[in-house]
N, C-alpha and C positions, 0 to 999 in steps of 0.2 A: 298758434299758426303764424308763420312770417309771409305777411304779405306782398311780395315782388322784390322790387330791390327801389333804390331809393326815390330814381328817377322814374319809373315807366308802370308805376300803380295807377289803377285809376279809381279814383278816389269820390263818393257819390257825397255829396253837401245837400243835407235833406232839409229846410226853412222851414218852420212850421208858423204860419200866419194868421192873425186875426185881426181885419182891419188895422193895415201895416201901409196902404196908399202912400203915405208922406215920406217912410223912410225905405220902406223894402229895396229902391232904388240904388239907394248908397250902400247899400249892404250887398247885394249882387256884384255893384261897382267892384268892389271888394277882394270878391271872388274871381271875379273876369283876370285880374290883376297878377291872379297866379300863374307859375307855367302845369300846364297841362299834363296827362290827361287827369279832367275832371268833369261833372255832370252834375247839372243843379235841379232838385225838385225843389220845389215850393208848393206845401200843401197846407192849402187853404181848410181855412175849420170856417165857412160858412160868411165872407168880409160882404157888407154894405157899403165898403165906400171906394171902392174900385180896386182893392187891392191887385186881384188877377191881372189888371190889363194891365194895371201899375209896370207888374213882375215882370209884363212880355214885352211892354214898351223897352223895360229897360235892359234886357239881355234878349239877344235874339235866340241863346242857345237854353235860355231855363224851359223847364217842362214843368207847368202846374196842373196841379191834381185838386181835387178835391175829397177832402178826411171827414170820420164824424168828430165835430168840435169837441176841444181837447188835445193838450200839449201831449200826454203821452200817446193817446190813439191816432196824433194828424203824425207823429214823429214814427209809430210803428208802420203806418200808411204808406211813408215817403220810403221808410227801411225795404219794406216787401215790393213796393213800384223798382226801385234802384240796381241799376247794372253790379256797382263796385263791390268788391271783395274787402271795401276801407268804407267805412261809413264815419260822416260828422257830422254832427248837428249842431247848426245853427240858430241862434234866436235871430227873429227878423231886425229886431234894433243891435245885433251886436256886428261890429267889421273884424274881417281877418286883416292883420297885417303883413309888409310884403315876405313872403319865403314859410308864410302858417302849412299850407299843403306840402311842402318839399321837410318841414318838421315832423310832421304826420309820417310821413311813407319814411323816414328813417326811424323812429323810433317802433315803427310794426314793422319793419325791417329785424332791427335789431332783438325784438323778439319779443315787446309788448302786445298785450292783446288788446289794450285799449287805453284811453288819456284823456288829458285838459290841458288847456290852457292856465297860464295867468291872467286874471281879470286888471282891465283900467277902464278907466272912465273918460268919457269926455269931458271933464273941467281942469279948467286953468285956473294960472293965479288972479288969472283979473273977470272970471265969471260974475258976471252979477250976481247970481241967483245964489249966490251962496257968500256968506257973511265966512271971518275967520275959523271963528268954532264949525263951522259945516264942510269948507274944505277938510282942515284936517281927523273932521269925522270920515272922509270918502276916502285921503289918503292913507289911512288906519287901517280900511279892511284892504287897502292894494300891496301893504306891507306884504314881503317876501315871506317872514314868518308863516305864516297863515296859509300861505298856497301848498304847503306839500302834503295836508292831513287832506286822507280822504273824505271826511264827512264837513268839509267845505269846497268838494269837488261841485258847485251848483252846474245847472247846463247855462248858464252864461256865460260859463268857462269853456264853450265846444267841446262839448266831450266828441271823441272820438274812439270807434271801437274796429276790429275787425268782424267781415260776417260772423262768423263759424261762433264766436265768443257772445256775440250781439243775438245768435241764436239759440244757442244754448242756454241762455237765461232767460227768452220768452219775451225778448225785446223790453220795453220799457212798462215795468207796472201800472193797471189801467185804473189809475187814482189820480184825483185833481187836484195832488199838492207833493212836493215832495218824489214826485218819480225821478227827478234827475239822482239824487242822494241814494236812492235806494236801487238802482237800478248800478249805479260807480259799487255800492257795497257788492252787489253778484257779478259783478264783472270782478272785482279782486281774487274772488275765487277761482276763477278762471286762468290767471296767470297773471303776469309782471302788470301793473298798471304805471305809466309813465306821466309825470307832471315835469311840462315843459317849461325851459324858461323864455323860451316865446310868450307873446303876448296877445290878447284882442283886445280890444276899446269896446264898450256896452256903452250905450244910451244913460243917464246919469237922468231921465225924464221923472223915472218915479219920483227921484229923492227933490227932484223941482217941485213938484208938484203937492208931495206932504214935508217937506224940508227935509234936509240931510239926517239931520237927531233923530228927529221921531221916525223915517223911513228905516231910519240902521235899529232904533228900539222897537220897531213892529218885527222886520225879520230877525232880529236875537229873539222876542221872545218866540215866534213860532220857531225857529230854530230850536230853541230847548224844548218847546213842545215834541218836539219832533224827536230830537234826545230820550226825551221821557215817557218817548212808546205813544204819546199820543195818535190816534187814528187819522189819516190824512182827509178822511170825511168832517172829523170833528174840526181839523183846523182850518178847514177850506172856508169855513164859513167868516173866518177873520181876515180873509184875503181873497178881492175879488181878481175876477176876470182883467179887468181893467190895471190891476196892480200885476199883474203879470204880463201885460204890453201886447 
């Protein structure tokens, strides 16, 4: 399906939130930043710490919903709430950068039915929180190589799909690990999938918080888990809530 033409899609930005208070803000920011038309949900899986009014303070045009908790179930929530004919899903810690929507509507223009971003980080070369070896552990997985296989299409890359293809596959798998991967693998069935060379900036918080090394050797190995047919039940259990932001 070609979704409108480059300029005049209008394009639903679905956040899927859990206790996101601190940053949901600059992540909206983000979005406002684009030209138009666009329409932001932000559905909440259940936040304690003020996330919702956070989201309303800080866009007067977002509309927040409430999901049952869960990145796939709050993301199919926001799908089914949502006017657009162009769906993106955003992580609450990731920003689009300027002219991400106007990249969108020309590449479902041009005849994809769905996409990703390239992933960066927020670290510089003069970050504290990271010694030499950890930067260029983060600047490894933003290498260009790596972005155009689909099974490291994660959704902190924004995926982006149009309805029609978003519906057909049953929106996003209702498993708690791994639905961005598996949900890019039936969307290719679908038609063209587009990896842009745009980019978005993600939160670089996890790899603060267990270091660069061991945050990139927890997601390799559940990655190969993942490779190796393991059950998204079984691996959920090696990665919390809290490691997913």
């Amino acid at each position: 399906m070609r979704v409108g033409n480059d300029s005049a899609s209008l394009i639903s930005v679905i956040i899927p939130a859990l206790n996101e208070a601190a940053g949901v803000g600059a992540t909206l920011a983000s979005v406002a930043r684009q030209p138009g038309p666009w329409e932001v949900i932000v559905v909440d899986g259940g936040s304690t710490d003020g996330t919702t009014k956070a989201a309303q303070g800080a866009l007067a045009e977002v509309r927040v919903i409430t999901g049952e908790r869960g990145r796939a179930r709050q993301m199919n929530a926001g799908a089914e709430a949502a006017s657009g004919d162009a769906l993106l899903f955003l992580h609450a810690d990731t920003h689009l950068t300027d002219g991400a929507l106007d990249a969108v509507r020309a590449a479902l223009a041009a005849g994809a039915v769905a996409g990703c971003f390239r992933t960066t980080f927020d670290v510089d070369a003069h970050d504290a929180a990271f010694g030499r070896l950890g930067r260029t552990a983060m600047r490894l997985w933003e290498a260009r190589f790596w972005m155009r296989w689909h099974r490291l299409a994660f959704g902190d890359r924004a995926l982006f799909a149009c309805r029609d293809a978003f519906e057909a596959i049953g929106g996003f798998p209702d498993q708690p690990i791994f639905e961005d991967l598996d949900a890019v693998r039936a969307l290719r069935r679908q038609g063209p999938f587009a990896f842009l060379d745009a980019d978005v900036v993600t939160s670089a918080r996890r790899f603060r918080r267990h270091g660069a090394v061991g945050q990139q050797g927890r997601n390799l190995a559940l990655w190969l888990g993942w490779m190796a047919g393991l059950s998204p039940a079984r691996l959920k259990r090696f990665y919390s809530d809290a490691d997913r932001g």
